[in-house]
N, C-alpha and C positions, 0 to 999 in steps of 0.2 A: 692337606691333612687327611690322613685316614680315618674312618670309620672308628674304627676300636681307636686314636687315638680322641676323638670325639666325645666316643662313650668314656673316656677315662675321665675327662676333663668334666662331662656332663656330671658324674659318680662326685668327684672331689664339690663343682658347684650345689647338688644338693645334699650331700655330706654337710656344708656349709651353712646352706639355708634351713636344711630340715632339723640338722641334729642329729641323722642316722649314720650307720654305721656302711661304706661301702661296702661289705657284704651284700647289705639287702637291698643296694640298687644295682637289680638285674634288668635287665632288656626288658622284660614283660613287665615288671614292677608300674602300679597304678600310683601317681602322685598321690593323690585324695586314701584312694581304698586302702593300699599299702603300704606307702609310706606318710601318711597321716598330715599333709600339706592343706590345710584352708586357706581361704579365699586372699588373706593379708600373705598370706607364704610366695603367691604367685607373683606379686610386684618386688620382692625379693630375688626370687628365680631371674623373673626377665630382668633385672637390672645387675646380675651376676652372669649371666648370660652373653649381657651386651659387654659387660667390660672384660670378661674371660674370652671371649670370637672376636671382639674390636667391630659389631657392629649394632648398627639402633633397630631393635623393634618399636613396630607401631602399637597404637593401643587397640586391641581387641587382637591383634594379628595373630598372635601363640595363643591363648585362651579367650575364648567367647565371652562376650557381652551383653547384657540388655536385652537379652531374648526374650525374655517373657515381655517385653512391651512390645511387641510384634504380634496381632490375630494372626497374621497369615504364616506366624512361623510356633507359634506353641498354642494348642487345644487341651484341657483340660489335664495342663500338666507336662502333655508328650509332645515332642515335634512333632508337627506335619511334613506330610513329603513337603511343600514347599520351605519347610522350618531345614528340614533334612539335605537336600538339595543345597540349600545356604549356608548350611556348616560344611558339608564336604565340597564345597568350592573355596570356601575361604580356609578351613583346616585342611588343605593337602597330607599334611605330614600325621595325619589319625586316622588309622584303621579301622573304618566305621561299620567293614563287616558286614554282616545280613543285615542290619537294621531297617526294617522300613516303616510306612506311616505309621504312627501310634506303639511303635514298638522300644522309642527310646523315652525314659524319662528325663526330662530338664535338669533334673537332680541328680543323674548318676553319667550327666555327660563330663563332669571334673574324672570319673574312672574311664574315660576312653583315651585320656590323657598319660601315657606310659612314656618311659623312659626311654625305648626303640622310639617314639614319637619324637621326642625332644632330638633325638636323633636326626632323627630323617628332617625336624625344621631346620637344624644347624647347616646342616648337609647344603641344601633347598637354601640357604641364606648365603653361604661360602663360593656357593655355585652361580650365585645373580651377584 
């Protein structure tokens, strides 16, 4: 399956779960920022996901979990490099960019989340 036949599929699933119009799911498009997906949206997503590609995600796999019960991975709010470190090993498929210690908030890690992302996990999923 190609890429853009990926993204079309991905456009039509959160067409679906969100209520938007595929127009406004572009590539860069943030789930949370831009297309207005909270936190009950994303068990929607991954179980549209699993049955649109025919395979299971794990829990926390595509969107993070429980981070704030971790000291060594959230400091008054922000990741730590070791918080840091922990999400871009287990998020591959999110462009976490310049971000380093203290510079990402816990709270706007749902806008690192874009629709090239959902991309590249599908991709990353099809491929193992």
């Amino acid at each position: 399956m190609s890429r853009d036949d990926i993204f079309e599929k991905i456009q039509e699933v959160l067409d679906d779960a969100l209520g938007v119009d595929e127009d406004e799911v572009t590539p860069d498009a943030s789930l949370t920022a831009d297309l207005g997906a909270e936190s009950i949206d994303f068990l929607d997503i991954v179980f549209r996901l699993e049955k649109t590609f025919d395979f299971k995600i794990s829990q926390g796999e595509l969107f993070p979990e429980n981070l704030t019960e971790n000291e060594e991975w959230v400091a008054d709010g922000k990741l730590t490099d070791n918080g840091l470190e922990m999400l871009r090993g287990r998020m591959t498929h999110v462009d976490f960019g310049a971000y380093g210690e203290g510079d990402l908030e816990v709270s706007k890690i749902g806008d690192l989340i874009t629709v090239n992302s959902l991309v590249n996990f599908v991709e990353i999923k099809l491929a193992g």
